[in-house]
N, C-alpha and C positions, 0 to 999 in steps of 0.2 A: 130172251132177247139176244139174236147175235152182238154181239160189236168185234168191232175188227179196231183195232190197235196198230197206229201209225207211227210210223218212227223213218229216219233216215240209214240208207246204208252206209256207213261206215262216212268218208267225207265228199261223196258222190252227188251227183242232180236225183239220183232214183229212190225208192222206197223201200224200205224193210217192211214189210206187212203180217201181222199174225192176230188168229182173229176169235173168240171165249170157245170155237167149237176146237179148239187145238192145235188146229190147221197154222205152221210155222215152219214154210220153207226157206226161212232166211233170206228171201229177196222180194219182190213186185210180184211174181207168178201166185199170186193168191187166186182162190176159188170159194167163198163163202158157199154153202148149201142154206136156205131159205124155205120155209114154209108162206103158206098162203094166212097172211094179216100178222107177219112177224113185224116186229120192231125194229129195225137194223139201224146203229150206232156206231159211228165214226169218230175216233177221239184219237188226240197225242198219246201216244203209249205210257203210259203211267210207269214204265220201268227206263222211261229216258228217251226220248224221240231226238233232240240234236236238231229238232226243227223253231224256227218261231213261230209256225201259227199254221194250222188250214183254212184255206181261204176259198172251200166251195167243194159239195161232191156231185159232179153233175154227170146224165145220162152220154153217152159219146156217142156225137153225131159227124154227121160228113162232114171229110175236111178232117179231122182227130186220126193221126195217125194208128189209134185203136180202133176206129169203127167197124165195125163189123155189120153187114147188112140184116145176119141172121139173129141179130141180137134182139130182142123186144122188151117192151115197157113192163119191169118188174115190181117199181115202184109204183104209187098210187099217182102222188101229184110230183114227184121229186123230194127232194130236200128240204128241211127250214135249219138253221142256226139258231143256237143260243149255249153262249159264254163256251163256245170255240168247239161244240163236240154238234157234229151234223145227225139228224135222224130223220127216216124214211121209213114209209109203210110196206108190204108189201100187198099187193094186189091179192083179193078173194075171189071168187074161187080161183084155185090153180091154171093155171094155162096150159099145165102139163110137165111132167116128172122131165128135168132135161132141159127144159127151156132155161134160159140166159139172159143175161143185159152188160156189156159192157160200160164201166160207164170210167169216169177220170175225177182223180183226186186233184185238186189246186193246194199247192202249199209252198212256204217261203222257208230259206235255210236265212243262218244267221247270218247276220253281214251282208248281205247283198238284200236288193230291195224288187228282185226277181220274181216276179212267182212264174215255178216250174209245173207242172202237171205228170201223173202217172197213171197207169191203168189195167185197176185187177178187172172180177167180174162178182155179179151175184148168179147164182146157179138154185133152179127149184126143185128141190127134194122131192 
């Protein structure tokens, strides 16, 4: 089951992201790789996120300064929450090695009662 691991860059609006397959470039530019009926899991980073909360990992659609037209529906229905860590299916069969989803994180830093949004991708192995 991937999960991607959420955390704050440093004391910025943006996200540190790294995610159980290794993948840790130290900023937002994440790229999960995804199998067909994986589990994918979204939680505060267990080594210190510096956030208070995610509050939504939703597909990005027009209008989302990430959208991307060539993106498609990776996950099954989307998202559900429970006790603050998001999980999502992915679609069976494959749609094809390469295909993509952009989709955006919701999440609140401390102190302020903002929520900001960011946007890695799921990518299918």
């Amino acid at each position: 089951m991937p999960t991607i691991y959420v955390s704050r860059n440093g004391n910025s609006k943006q996200l540190k992201l790294r995610d159980s397959e290794g993948h840790n470039p130290g900023n937002d530019n994440l790229t999960t790789n995804v199998n067909p009926g994986d589990t994918v899991q979204w939680m505060l980073d267990p080594d210190g996120s510096n956030l208070t909360s995610l509050n939504g990992v939703n597909k990005a659609v027009p209008g989302d300064s990430s959208y991307d037209s060539n993106s498609i529906d990776l996950l099954v229905s989307g998202t559900t929450s429970s006790n603050g860590v998001y999980t999502g299916t992915v679609v069976s069969p494959s749609p094809g090695s390469g295909k993509y989803e952009k989709y955006v994180i919701a999440f609140m830093v401390p102190g302020d009662n903002t929520i900001y949004y960011d946007d890695p991708k799921l990518q299918m192995d």
